[in-house]
C-alpha positions as CSV (number, residue, x, y, z in Angstrom):
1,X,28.7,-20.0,-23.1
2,X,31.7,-19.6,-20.7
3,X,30.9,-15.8,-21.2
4,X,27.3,-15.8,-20.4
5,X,27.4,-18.7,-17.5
6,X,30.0,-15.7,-16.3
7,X,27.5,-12.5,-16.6
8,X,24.3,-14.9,-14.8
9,X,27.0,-15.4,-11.9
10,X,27.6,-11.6,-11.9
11,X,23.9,-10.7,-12.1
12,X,23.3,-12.9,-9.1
13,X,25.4,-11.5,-6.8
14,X,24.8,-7.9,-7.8
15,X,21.0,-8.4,-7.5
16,X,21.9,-10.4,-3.8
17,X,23.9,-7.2,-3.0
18,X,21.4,-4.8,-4.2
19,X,18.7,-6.6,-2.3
20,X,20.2,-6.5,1.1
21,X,20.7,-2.9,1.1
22,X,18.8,-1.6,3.7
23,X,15.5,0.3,2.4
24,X,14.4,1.3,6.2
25,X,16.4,1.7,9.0
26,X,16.8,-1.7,10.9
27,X,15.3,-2.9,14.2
28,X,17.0,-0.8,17.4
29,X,18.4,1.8,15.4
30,X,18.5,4.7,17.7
31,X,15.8,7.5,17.9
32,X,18.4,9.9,17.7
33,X,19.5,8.6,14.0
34,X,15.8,8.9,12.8
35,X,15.3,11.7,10.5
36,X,12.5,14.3,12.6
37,X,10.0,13.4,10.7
38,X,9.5,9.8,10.7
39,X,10.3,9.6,14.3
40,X,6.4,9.5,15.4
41,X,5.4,7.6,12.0
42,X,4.0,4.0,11.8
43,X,1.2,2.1,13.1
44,X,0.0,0.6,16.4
45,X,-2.2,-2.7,16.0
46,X,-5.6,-2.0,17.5
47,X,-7.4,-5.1,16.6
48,X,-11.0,-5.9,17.9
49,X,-10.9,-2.3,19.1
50,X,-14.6,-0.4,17.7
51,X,-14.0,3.2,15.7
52,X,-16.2,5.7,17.3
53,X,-19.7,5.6,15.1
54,X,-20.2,9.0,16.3
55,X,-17.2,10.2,14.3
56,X,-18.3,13.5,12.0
57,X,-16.6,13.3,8.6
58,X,-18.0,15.2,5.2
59,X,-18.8,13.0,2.2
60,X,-17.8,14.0,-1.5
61,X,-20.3,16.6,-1.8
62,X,-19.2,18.0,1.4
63,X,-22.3,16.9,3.8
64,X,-21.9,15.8,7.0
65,X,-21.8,12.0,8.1
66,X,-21.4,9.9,11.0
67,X,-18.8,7.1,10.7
68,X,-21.7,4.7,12.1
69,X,-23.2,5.5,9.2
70,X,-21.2,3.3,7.2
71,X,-21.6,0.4,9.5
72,X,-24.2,-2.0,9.2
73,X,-24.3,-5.6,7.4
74,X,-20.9,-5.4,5.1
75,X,-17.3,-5.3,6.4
76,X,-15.4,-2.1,5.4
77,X,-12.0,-1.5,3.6
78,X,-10.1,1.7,5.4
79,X,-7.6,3.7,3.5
80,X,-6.2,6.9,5.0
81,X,-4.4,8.8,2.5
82,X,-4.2,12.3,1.8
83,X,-5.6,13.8,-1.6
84,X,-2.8,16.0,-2.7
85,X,0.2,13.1,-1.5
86,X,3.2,13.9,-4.1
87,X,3.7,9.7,-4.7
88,X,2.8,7.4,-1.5
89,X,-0.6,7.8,-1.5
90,X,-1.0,7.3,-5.0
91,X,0.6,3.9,-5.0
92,X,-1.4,2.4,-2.5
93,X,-4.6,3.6,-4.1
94,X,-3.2,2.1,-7.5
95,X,-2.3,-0.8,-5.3
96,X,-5.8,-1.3,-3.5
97,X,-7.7,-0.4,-6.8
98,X,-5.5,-3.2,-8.3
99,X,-6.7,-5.4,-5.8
100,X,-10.0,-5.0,-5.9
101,X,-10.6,-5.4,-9.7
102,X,-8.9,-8.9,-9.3
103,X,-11.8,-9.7,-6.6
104,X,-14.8,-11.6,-7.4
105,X,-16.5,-9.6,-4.8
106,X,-18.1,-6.1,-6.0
107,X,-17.9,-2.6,-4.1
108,X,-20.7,-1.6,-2.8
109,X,-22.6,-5.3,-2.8
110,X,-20.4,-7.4,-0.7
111,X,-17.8,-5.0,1.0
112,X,-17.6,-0.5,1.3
113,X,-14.9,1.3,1.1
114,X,-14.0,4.4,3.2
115,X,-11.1,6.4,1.5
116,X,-10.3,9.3,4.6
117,X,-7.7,11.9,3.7
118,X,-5.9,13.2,7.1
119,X,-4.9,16.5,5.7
120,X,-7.8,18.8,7.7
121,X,-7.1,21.4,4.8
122,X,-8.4,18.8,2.1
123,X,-12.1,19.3,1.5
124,X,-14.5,17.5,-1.0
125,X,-13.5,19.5,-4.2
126,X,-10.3,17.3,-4.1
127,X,-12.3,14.1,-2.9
128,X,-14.6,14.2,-5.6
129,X,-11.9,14.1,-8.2
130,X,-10.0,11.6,-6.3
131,X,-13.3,9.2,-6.7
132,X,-13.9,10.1,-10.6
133,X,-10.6,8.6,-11.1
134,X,-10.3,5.4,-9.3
135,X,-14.5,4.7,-10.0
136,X,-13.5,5.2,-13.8
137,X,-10.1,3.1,-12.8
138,X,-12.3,0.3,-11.2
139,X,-15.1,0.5,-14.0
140,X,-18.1,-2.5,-11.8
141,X,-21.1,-1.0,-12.1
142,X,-22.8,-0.1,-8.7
143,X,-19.0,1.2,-7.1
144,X,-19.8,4.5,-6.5
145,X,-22.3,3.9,-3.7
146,X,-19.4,1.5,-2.3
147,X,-16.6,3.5,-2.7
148,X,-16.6,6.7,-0.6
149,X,-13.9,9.4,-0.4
150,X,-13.8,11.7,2.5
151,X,-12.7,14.6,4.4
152,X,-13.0,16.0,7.9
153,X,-11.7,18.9,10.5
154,X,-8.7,18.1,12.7
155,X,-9.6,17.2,15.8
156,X,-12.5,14.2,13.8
157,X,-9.5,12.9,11.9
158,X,-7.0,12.8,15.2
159,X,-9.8,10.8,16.9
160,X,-10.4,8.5,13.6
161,X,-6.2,8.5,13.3
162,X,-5.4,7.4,16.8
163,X,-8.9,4.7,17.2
164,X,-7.0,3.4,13.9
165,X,-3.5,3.8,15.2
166,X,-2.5,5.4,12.1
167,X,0.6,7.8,13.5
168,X,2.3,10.4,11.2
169,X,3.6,13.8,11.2
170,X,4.4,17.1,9.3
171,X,7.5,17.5,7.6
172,X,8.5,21.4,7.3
173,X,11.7,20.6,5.1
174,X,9.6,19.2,2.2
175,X,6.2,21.1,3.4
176,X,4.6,17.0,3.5
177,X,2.4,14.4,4.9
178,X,5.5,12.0,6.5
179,X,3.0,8.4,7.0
180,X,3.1,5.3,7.0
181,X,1.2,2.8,4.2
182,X,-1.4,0.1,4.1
183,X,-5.2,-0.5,4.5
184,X,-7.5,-2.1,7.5
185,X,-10.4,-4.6,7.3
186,X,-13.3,-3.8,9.7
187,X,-16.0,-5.7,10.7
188,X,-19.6,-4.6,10.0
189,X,-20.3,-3.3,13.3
190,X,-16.8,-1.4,13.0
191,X,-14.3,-3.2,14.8
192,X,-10.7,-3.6,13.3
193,X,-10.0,-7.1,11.8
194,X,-6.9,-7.2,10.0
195,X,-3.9,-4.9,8.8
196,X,-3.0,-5.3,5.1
197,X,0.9,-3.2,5.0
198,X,2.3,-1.6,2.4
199,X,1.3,-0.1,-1.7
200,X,0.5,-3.5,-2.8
201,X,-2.0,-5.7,-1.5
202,X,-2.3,-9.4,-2.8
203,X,-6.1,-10.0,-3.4
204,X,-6.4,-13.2,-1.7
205,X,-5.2,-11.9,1.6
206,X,-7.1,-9.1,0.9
207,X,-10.2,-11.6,0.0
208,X,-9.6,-13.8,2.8
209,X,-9.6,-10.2,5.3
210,X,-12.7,-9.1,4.1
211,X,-14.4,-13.0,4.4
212,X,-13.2,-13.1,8.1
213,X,-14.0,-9.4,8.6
214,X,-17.7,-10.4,7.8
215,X,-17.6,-13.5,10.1
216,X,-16.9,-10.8,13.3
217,X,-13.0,-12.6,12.9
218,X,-10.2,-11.3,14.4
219,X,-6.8,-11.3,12.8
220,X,-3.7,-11.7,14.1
221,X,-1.3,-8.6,14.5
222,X,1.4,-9.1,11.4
223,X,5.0,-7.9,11.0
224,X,5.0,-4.0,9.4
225,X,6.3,-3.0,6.3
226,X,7.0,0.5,6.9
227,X,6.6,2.9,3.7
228,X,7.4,6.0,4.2
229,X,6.1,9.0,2.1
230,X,9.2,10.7,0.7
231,X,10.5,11.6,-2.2
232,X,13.4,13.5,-4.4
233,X,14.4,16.1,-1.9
234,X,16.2,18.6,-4.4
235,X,18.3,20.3,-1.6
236,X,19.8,17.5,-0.4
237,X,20.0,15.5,-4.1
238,X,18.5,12.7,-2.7
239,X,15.8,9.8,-2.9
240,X,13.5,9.3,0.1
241,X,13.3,5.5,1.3
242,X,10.0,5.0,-0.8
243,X,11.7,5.8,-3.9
244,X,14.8,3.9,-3.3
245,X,12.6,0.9,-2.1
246,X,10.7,1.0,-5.4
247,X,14.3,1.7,-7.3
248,X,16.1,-1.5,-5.8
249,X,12.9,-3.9,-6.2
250,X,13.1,-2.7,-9.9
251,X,16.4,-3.4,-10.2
252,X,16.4,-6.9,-8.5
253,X,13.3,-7.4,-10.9
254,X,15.2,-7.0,-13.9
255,X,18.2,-8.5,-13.0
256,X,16.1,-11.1,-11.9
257,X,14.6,-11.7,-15.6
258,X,18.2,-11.1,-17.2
259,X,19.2,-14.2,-14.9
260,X,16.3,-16.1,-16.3
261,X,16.9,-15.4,-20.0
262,X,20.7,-16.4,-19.8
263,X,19.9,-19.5,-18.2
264,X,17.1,-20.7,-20.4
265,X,19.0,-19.8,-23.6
266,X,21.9,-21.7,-22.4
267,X,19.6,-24.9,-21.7
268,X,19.2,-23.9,-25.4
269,X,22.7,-24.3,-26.3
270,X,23.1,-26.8,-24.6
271,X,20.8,-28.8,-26.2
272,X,21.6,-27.6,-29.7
273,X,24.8,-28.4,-29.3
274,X,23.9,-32.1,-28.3
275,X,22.0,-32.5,-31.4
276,X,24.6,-31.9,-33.4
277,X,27.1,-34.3,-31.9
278,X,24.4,-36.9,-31.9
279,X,22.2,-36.5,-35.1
280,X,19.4,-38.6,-35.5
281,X,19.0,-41.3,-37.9
């Protein structure tokens, strides 16, 4: 018992230790100690600000649309990713498609979602394939006229970027997209509602984003979680900060549920050894 009360202690303070390691660089921290890349990457919090209707993207079958064309009577999910992302991208489409298969609220009846790729080179060969597998993922009849995946030229997808304040950059060392994470509520006439951070997105914010976004509500601007899209780097030998992110949560996880099975089974010794030293009648 001495032994294992001894381990839970240790697994405590290694999973404090491992959890205040930094997985971003902190408030303040000088431009100049920013790696080039991520030094123009995050996101500035238009809310209530209208996306340009007139906005020319092409749909999965590589027609021409406006982005007013997707506004109307149902608020709108935005995810900007781009098709061929090594990792980031991935995760928040796993993490959005997550979310909305908890909902009780259908694509394509009470909500649309617009999935825009950045990358100019990225055409609709990719973003059909992209849609096959997260409508198959999703699997509510009626999605795929709900759930659109598109592509544009540069100087559309700068205007829908910056409207969105969406800011990333080029990274010539690993030849990628360096961006930031996280999905936007708009309103049905197009306005920006809410900002939902991050790969993971829990449904009932994401519920309650979508309810508001359909009342014509405004959201308040909330604090960033800042994901950047990175990942092992075989010249240097190292793990960008998404993959150390993910690494350290995992590891906090399951030192997390070591902690827990150590302290319930010594409730269970404890107990045991009670009833022995007092035996019932």
């Amino acid at each position: 018992m001495r032994r294992a009360a001894s381990l839970g202690a240790g697994l405590l303070l290694l999973a404090a230790s491992t959890s205040a390691q930094p997985n971003q660089l902190a408030p303040g921290t000088p431009v100049g100690n920013m790696p080039p890349a991520l030094r123009e990457v995050g996101w500035d919090q238009r809310l209530g600000e209208a996306l340009p209707a007139d906005l020319e993207l092409r749909d999965e079958h590589g027609r021409t649309v406006r982005l007013g064309d997707y506004f109307g009577k149902k608020p709108l999910v935005l995810s900007l990713v781009y098709y061929e992302c090594p990792m980031l991208c991935t995760l928040a489409l796993n993490g959005l498609s997550s979310a909305l298969g908890v909902l009780s609220f259908d694509v394509g009846k009470e909500f649309e979602v617009l999935t825009v790729s950045f990358d100019p080179k990225e055409g609709a060969e990719l973003a059909v394939k992209k849609k096959s597998a997260y409508i198959g993922r999703y699997k509510r009849e009626g999605a795929e006229k709900g759930w659109h995946f598109l592509t544009g030229d540069a100087a559309q997808l700068k205007r829908l970027t910056q409207a969105v304040g969406f800011r990333y950059a080029w990274d010539d060392v690993t030849k990628q997209w360096a961006h930031p994470a996280g999905v936007v509520t708009l309103t049905p006439d197009g306005r920006i509602a809410h900002y939902l951070f991050g790969v993971e997105y829990a449904p009932k914010d994401l519920r309650l984003a979508l309810v508001e976004a359909s009342e014509g509500k405004i959201g308040g601007p909330v604090d960033q979680v800042l994901l950047y899209c990175y990942q092992y780097d075989p010249q240097t030998g190292s793990y960008g900060a998404v993959i150390m992110r993910i690494v350290r949560l995992a590891g906090v996880a399951t030192l997390a549920a070591l902690g827990t099975f150590i302290f319930v089974m010594l409730r269970r010794d404890r107990r045991t050894v009670r009833a022995a030293a007092h035996p019932t009648a």
